[in-house]
TITORKE-535348 format. One record per residue (C-alpha): residue number from 1; residue in one letter; x, y, z. Coordinates in Angstrom, 3 decimals, padded with zeros to 6 digits. Example, Ala and Ser with C-alpha at 12.3 -4.5 7.8 and 13.67 -1.06 7.14 Angstrom:
% residues 2
+-----+--------+----------+----------+----------+
! num ! residu !        u !        v !        w !
+-----+--------+----------+----------+----------+
!   1 !      A !  012.300 ! -004.500 !  007.800 !
!   2 !      S !  013.670 ! -001.060 !  007.140 !
+-----+--------+----------+----------+----------+
//
This chain:
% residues 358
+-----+--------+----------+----------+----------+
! num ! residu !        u !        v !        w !
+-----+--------+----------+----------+----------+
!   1 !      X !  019.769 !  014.471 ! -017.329 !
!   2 !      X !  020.231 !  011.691 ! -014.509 !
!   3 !      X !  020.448 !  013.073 ! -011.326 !
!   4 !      X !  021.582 !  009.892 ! -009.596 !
!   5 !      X !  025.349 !  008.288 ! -009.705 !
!   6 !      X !  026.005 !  005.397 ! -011.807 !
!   7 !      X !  028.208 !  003.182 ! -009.262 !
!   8 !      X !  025.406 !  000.803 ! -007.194 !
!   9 !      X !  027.334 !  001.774 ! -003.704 !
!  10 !      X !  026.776 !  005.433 ! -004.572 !
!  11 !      X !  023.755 !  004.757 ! -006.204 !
!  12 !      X !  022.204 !  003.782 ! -002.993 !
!  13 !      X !  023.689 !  006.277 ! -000.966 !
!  14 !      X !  022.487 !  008.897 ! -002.819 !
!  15 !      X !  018.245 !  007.102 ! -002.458 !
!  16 !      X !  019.029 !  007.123 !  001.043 !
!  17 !      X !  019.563 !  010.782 !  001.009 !
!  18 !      X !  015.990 !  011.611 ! -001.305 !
!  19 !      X !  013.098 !  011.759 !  001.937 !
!  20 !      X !  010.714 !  009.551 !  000.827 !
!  21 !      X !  008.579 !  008.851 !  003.845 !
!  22 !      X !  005.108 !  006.989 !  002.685 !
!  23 !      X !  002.904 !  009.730 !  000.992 !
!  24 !      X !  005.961 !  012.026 ! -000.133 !
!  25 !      X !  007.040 !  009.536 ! -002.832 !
!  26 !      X !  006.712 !  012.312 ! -005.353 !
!  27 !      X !  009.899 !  014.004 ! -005.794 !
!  28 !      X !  011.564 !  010.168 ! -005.885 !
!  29 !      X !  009.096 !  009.020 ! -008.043 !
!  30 !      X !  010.280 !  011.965 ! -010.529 !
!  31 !      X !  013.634 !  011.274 ! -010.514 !
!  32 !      X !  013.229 !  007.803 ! -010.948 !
!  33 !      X !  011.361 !  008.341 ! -014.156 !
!  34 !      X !  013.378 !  010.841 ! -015.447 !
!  35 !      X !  016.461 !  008.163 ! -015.511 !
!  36 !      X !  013.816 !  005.082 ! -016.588 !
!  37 !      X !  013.562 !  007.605 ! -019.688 !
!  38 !      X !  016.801 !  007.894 ! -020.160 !
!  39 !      X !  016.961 !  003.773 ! -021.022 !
!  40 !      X !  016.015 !  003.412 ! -025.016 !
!  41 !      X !  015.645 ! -000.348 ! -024.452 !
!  42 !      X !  012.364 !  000.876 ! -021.462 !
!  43 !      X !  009.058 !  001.606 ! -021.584 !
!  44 !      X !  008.296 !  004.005 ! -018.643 !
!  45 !      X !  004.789 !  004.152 ! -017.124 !
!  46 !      X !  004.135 !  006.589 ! -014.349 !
!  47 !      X !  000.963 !  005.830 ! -012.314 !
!  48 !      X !  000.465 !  008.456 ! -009.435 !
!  49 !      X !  003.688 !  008.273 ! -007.715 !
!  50 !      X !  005.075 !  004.697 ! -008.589 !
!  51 !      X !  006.863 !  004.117 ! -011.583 !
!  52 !      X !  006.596 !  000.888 ! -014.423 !
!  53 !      X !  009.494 !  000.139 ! -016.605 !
!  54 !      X !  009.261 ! -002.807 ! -018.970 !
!  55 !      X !  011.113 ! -004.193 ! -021.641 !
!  56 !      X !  009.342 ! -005.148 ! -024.919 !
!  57 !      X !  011.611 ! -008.207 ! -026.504 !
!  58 !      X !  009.148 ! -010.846 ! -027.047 !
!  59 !      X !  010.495 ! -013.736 ! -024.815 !
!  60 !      X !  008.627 ! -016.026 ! -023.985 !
!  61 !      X !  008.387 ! -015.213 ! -020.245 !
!  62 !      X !  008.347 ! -012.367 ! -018.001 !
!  63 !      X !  009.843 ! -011.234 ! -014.825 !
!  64 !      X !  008.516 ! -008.439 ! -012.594 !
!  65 !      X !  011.030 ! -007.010 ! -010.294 !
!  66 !      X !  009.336 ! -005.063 ! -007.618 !
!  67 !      X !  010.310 ! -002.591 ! -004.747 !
!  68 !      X !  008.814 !  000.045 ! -002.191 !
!  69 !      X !  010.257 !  003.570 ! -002.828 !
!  70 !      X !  008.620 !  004.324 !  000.468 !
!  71 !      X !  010.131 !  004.308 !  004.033 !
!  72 !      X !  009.125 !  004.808 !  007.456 !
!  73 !      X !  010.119 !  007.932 !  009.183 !
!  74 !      X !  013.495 !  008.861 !  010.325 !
!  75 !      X !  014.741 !  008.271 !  014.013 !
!  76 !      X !  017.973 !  010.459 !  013.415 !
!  77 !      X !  019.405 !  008.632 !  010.436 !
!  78 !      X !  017.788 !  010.680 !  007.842 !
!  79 !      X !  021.258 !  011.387 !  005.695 !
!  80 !      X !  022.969 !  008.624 !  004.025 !
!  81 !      X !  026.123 !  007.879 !  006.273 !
!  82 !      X !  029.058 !  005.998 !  004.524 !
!  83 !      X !  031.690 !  004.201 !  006.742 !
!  84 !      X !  034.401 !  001.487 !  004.789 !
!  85 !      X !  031.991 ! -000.267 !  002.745 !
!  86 !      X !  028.511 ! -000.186 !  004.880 !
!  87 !      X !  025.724 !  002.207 !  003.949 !
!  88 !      X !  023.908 !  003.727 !  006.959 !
!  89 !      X !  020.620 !  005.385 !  007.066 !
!  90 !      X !  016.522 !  005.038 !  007.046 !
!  91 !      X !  015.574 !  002.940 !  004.136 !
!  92 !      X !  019.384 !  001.952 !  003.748 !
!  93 !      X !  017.604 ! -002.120 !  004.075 !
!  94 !      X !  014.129 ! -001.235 !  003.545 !
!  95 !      X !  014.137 ! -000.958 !  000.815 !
!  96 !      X !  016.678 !  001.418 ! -000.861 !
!  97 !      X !  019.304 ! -000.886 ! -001.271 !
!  98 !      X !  016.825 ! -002.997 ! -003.285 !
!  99 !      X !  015.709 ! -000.074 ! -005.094 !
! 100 !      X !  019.516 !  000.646 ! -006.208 !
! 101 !      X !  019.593 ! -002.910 ! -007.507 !
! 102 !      X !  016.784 ! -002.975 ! -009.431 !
! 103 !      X !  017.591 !  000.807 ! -010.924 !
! 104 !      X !  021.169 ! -000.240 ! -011.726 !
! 105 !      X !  019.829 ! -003.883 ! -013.307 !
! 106 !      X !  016.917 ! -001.769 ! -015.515 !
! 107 !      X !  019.572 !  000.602 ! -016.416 !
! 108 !      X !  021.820 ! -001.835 ! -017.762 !
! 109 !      X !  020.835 ! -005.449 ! -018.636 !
! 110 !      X !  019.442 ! -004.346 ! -022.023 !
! 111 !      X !  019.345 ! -008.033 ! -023.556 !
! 112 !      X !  017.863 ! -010.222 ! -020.879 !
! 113 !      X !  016.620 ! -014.196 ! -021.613 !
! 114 !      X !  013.105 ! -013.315 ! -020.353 !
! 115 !      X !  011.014 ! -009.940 ! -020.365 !
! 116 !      X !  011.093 ! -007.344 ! -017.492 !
! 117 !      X !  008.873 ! -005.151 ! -015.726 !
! 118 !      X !  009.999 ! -003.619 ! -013.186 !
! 119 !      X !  007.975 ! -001.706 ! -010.842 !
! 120 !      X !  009.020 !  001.319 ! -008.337 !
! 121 !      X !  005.685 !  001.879 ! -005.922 !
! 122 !      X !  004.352 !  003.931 ! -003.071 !
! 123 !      X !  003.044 !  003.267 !  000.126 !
! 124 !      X !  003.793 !  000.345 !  001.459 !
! 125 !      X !  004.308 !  000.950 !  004.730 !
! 126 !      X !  001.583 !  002.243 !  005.436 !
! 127 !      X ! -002.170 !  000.923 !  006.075 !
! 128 !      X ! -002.328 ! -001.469 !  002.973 !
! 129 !      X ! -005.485 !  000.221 !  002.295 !
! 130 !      X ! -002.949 !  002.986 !  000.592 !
! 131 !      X ! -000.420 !  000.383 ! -000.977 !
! 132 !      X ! -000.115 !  001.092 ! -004.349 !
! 133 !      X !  000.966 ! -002.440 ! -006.178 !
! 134 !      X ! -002.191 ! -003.521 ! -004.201 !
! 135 !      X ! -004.027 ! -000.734 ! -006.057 !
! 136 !      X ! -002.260 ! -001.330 ! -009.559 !
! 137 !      X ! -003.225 ! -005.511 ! -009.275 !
! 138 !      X ! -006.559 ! -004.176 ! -009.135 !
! 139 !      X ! -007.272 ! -001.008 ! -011.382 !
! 140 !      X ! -004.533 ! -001.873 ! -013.631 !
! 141 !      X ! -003.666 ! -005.723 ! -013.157 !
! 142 !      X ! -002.027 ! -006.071 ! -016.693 !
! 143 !      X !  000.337 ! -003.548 ! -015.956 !
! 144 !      X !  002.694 ! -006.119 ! -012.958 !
! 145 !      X !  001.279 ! -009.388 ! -015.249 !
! 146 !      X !  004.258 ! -012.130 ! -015.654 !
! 147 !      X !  004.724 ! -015.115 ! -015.289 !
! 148 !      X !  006.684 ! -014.475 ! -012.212 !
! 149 !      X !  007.727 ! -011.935 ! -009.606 !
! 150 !      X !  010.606 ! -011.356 ! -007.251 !
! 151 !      X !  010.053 ! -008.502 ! -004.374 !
! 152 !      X !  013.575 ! -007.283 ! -003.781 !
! 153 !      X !  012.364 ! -007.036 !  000.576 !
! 154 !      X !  015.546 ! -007.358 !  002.216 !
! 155 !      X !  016.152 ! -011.943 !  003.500 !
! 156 !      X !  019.941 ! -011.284 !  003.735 !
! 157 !      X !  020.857 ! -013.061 !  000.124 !
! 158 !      X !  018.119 ! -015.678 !  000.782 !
! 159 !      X !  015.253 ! -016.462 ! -001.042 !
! 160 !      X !  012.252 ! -016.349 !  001.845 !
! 161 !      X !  009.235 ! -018.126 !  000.300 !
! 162 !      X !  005.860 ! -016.750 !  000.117 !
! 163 !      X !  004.734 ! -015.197 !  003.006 !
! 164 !      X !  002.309 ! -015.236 !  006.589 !
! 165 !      X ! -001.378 ! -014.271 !  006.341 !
! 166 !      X ! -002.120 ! -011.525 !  008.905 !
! 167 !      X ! -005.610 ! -010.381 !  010.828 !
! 168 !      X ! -006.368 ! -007.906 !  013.418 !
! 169 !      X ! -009.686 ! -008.507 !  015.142 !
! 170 !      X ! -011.475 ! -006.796 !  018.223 !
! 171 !      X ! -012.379 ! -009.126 !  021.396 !
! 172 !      X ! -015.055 ! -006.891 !  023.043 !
! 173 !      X ! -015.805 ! -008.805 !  026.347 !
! 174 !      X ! -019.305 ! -007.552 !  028.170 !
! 175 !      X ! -019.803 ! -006.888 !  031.805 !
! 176 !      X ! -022.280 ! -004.828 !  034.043 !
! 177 !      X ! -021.723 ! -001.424 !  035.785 !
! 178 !      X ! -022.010 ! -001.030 !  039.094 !
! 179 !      X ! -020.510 !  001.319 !  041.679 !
! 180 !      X ! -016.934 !  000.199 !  042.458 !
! 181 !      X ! -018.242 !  000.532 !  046.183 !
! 182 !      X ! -020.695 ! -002.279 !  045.257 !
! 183 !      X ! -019.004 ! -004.347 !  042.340 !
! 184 !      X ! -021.100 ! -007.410 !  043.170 !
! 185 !      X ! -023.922 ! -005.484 !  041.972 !
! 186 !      X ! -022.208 ! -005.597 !  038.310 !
! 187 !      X ! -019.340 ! -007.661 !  036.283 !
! 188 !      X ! -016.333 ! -006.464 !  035.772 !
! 189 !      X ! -015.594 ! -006.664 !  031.862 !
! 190 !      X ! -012.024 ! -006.235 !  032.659 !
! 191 !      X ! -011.607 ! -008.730 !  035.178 !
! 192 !      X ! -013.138 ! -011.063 !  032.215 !
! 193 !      X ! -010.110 ! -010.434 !  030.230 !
! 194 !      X ! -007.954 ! -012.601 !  032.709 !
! 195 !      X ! -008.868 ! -015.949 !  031.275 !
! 196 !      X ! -008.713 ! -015.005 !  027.957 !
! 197 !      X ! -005.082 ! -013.100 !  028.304 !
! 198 !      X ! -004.156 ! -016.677 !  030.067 !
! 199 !      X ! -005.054 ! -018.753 !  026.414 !
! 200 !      X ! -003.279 ! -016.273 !  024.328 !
! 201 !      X ! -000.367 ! -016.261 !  026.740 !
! 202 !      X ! -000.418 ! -020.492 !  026.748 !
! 203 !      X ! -000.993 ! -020.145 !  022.582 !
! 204 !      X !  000.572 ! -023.098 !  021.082 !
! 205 !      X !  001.935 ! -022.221 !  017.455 !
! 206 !      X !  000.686 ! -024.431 !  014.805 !
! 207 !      X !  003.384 ! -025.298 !  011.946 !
! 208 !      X !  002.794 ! -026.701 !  008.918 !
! 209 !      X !  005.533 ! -027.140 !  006.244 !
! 210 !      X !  005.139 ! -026.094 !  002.332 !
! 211 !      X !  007.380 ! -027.078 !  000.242 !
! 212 !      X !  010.012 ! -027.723 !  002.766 !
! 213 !      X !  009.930 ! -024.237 !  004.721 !
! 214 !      X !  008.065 ! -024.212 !  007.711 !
! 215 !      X !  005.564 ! -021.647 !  008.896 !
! 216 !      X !  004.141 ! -021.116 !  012.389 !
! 217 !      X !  001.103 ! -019.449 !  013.322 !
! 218 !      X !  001.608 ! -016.564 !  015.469 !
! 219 !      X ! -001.260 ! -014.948 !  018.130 !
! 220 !      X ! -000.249 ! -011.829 !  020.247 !
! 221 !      X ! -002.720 ! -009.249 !  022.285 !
! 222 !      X ! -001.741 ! -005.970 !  020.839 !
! 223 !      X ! -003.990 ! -003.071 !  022.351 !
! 224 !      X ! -006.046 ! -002.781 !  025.253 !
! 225 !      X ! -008.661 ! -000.455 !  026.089 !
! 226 !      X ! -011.677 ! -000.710 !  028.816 !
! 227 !      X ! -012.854 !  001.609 !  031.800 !
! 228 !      X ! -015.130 !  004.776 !  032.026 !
! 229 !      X ! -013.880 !  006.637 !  035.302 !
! 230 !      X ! -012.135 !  005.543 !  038.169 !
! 231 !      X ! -015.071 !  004.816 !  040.562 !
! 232 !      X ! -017.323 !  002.508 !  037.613 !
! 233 !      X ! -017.055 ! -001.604 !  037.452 !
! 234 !      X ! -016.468 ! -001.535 !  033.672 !
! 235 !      X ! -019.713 ! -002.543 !  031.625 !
! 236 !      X ! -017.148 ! -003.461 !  028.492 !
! 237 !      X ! -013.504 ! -004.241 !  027.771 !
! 238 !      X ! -011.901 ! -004.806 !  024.136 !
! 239 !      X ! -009.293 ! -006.443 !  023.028 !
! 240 !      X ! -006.986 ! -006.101 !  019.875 !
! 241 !      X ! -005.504 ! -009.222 !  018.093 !
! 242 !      X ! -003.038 ! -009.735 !  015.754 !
! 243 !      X ! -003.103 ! -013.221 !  013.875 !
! 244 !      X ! -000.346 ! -014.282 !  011.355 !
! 245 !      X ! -001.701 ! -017.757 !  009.807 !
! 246 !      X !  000.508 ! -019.695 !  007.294 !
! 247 !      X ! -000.398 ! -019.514 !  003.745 !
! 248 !      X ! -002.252 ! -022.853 !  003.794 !
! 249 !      X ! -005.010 ! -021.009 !  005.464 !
! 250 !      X ! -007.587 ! -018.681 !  003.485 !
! 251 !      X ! -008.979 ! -015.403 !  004.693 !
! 252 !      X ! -012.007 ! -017.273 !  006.021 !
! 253 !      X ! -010.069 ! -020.382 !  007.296 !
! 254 !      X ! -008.135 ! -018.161 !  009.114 !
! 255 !      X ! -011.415 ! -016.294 !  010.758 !
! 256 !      X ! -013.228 ! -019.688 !  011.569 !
! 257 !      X ! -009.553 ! -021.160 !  013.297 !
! 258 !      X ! -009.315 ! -018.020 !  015.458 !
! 259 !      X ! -013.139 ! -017.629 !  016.210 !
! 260 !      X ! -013.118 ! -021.741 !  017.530 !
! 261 !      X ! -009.501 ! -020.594 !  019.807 !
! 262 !      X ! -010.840 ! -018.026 !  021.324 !
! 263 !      X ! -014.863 ! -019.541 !  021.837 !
! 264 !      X ! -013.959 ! -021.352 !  025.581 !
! 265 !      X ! -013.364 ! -018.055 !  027.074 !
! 266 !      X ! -015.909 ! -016.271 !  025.409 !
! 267 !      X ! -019.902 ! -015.511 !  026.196 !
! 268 !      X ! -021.923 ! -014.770 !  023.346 !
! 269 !      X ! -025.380 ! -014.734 !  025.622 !
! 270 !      X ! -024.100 ! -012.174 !  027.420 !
! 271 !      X ! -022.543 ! -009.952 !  024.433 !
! 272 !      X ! -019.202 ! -011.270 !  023.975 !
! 273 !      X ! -018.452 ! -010.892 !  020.256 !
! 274 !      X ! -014.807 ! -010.516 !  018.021 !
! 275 !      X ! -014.975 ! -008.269 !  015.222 !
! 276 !      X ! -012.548 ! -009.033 !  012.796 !
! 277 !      X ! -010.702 ! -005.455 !  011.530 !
! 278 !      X ! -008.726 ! -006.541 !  008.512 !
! 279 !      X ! -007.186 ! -008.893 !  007.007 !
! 280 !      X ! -004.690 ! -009.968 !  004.065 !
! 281 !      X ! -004.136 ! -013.683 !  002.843 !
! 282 !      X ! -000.869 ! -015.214 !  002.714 !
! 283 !      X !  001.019 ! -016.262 ! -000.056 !
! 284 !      X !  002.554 ! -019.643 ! -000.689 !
! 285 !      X !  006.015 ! -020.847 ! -001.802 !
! 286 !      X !  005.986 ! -021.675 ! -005.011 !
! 287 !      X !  009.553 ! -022.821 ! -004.712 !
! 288 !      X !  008.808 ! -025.608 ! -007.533 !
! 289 !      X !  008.330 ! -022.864 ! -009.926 !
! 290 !      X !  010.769 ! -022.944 ! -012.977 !
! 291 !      X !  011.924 ! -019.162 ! -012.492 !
! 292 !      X !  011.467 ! -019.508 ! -008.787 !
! 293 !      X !  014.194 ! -022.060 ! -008.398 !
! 294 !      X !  016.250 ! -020.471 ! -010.743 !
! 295 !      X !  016.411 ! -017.679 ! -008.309 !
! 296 !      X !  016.915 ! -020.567 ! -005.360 !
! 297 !      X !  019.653 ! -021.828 ! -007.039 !
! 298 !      X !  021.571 ! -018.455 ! -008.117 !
! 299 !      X !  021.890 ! -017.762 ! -004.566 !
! 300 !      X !  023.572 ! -021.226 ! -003.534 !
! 301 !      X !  021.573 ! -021.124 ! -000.141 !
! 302 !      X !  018.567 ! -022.994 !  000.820 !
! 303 !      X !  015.441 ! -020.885 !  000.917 !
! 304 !      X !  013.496 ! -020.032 !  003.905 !
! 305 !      X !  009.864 ! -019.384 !  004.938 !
! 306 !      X !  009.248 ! -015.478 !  005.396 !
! 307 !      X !  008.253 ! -014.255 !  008.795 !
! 308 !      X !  005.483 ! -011.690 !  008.194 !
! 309 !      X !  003.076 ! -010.475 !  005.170 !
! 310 !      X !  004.879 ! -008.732 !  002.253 !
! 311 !      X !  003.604 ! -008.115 ! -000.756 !
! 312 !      X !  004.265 ! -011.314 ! -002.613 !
! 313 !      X !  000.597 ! -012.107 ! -001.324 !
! 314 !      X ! -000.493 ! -009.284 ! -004.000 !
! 315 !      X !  001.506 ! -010.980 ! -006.616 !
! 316 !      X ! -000.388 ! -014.113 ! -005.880 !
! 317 !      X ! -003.887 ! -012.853 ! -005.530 !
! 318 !      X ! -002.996 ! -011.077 ! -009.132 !
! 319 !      X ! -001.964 ! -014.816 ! -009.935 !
! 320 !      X !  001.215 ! -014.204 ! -010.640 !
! 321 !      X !  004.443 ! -016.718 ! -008.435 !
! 322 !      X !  006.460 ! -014.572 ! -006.356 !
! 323 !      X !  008.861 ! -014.876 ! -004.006 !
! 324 !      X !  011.031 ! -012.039 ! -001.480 !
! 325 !      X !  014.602 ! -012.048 ! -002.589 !
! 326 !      X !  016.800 ! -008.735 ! -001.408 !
! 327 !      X !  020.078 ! -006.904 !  000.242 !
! 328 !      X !  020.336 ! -006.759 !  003.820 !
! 329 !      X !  019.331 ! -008.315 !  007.607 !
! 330 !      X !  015.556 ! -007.691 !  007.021 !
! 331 !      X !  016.060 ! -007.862 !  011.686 !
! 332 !      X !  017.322 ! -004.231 !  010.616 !
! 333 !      X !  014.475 ! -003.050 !  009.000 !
! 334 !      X !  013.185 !  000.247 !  010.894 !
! 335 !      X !  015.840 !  000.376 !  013.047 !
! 336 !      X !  017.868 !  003.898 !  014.075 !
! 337 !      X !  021.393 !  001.499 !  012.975 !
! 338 !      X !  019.454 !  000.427 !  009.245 !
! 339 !      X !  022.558 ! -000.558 !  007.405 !
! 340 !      X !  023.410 ! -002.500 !  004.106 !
! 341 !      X !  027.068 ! -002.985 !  003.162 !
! 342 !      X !  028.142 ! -002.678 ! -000.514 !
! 343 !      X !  029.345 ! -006.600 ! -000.448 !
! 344 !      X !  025.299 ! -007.349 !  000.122 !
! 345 !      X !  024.344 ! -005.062 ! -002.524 !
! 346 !      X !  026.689 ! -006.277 ! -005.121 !
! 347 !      X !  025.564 ! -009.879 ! -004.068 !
! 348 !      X !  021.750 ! -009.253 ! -004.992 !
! 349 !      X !  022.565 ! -007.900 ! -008.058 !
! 350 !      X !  024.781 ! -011.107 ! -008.708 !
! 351 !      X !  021.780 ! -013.186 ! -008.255 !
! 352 !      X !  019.095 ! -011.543 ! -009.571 !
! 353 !      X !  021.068 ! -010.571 ! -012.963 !
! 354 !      X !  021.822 ! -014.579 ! -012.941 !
! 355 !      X !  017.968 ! -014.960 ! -012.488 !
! 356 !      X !  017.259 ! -012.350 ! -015.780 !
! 357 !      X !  020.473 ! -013.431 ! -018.002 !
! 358 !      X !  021.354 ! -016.810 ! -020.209 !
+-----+--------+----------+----------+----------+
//
């Protein structure tokens, strides 16, 4: 029997209130798939704790819908709160709303112009190491094949086009210890760091325009760590970067632009190296796509570029077109006030059952 409502307001409400904090997707998972099995017109995959559901009609195209079940955890909003027509609580915009709409479309659009999969999946935000589309597209890639994809991330009724490359790499800047009685007997590896926190701080953002959405590069210092006791000049100092390059760039593009940036403040004779940490390609527009501008076009709004890496970039290295289309003000994302009203949900089903329909 379904356990969850059949109205898409309540529908919602009622994900918001099942914990599902990354790596305790199981009991959601389970309920999902109970009411997948419910649908005759479904096939229902389970594959650890995401869930596939695909139609089996024999169009001649197919649509994956796609969705995180996954949020991060609570900061006193763990309970679904309901208050004239707006939906507060964790997940409420990312990305539970989006999970209602794709549940309620599954559950009911039974005769749709194209073929559906639609996939339900774990761990997303967490490190993408432990995403589990990523680890589908790559033990399992014909399971999310189509010929295109639409991640239901909330853009606020927008379609935001492909998506930001992103890299973390270590600066490790090399000195000489010495007694901080003596410090011109050593280098201060520290001290080094000035020059270099002066070009990220004067970092110009390169923007380059696909298919009429711009993307800028973005370059921000996000950890430092250095010193060995409070009386040593520090012998080393490191550095954490984050990079977000626009999808024009590859993964090694990307590494040879921000290796040449940071070279004028760096040493390599003396041990100066950057070690890059991760990294995860971008995704282009693909806004010329047939099914893409469909989309575009259901929602009567111009698309946008997306700010940040989402997994449309694992559509694309699958080789499948995708673009982020969702309920809700993706600023709210995380937030202790996460809230999606039931206008904004009914809105992104509009659209996306315009996208799957004649």
């Amino acid at each position: 029997m379904k356990e969850l409502p059949d109205d898409l307001f309540d529908l919602a409400a009622a994900l918001v209130d099942i914990p599902s904090q990354s790596r305790k997707e199981g009991r959601l998972a389970g309920i999902l798939e109970a009411d997948l099995r419910s649908c005759s017109h479904l096939d229902v995959l389970r594959v650890g704790d995401s869930v596939v559901a695909r139609t089996g009609l024999g169009r001649a195209e197919r649509v994956c819908l796609a969705g995180h079940m996954d949020t991060v955890r609570p900061a006193g909003n763990e309970r679904a709160r309901v208050e004239e027509g707006t939906l507060w609580g964790v997940g409420s915009v990312d990305m539970k709303g989006g999970i209602a709409v794709l549940l309620d479309l599954a559950r009911t659009v039974e005769e749709p112009v194209v073929d559906l999969t639609y996939v339900f999946y774990a761990c997303e935000e967490i490190d993408h190491s432990e995403n589990a589309l990523g680890r589908i597209a790559v033990e399992s890639p014909e399971v999310i094949a189509a010929d295109a994809a639409v991640l239901c991330e909330p853009t606020g009724g927008v379609v935001q086009a492909g998506c930001q490359g992103t890299m973390r790499a270590r600066v490790r800047l090399s000195g000489r210890p010495a007694h901080t009685a003596r410090p011109w007997m050593g280098t201060n590896a520290i001290h080094r760091m000035a020059p270099l926190l002066a070009l990220l701080g004067s970092y110009d953002s390169r923007r380059v325009e696909l298919d009429g959405c711009e993307y800028a590069d973005q370059l921000q210092a996000v950890r430092v760590e250095g010193g060995v006791a409070g009386n040593v000049v520090p012998g080393e100092a490191e550095l954490t970067l984050n990079y977000r390059f626009a999808p024009d760039r590859s993964e090694a593009e990307a590494e040879a632009e921000l290796r040449r940036l940071l070279s004028p403040v760096l040493d390599e004779v003396i041990g100066d190296r950057v070690e890059v940490l991760d990294i995860a390609p971008g995704a282009p527009p693909f806004l010329r796509h047939p099914l893409i501008a469909k989309l575009v076009g259901a929602t009567g709004r111009p698309p946008e570029a997306k700010v940040g890496w989402t997994d449309v970039a694992t559509f694309f290295a699958a080789g499948v077109p995708a673009a982020n289309f969702g309920p809700g003000d993706p600023s709210l994302a995380h937030s202790p006030d996460e809230h999606v009203s039931e206008a904004e949900l009914a809105e992104a089903r509009g659209v996306l059952a315009a996208l799957i329909s004649a």
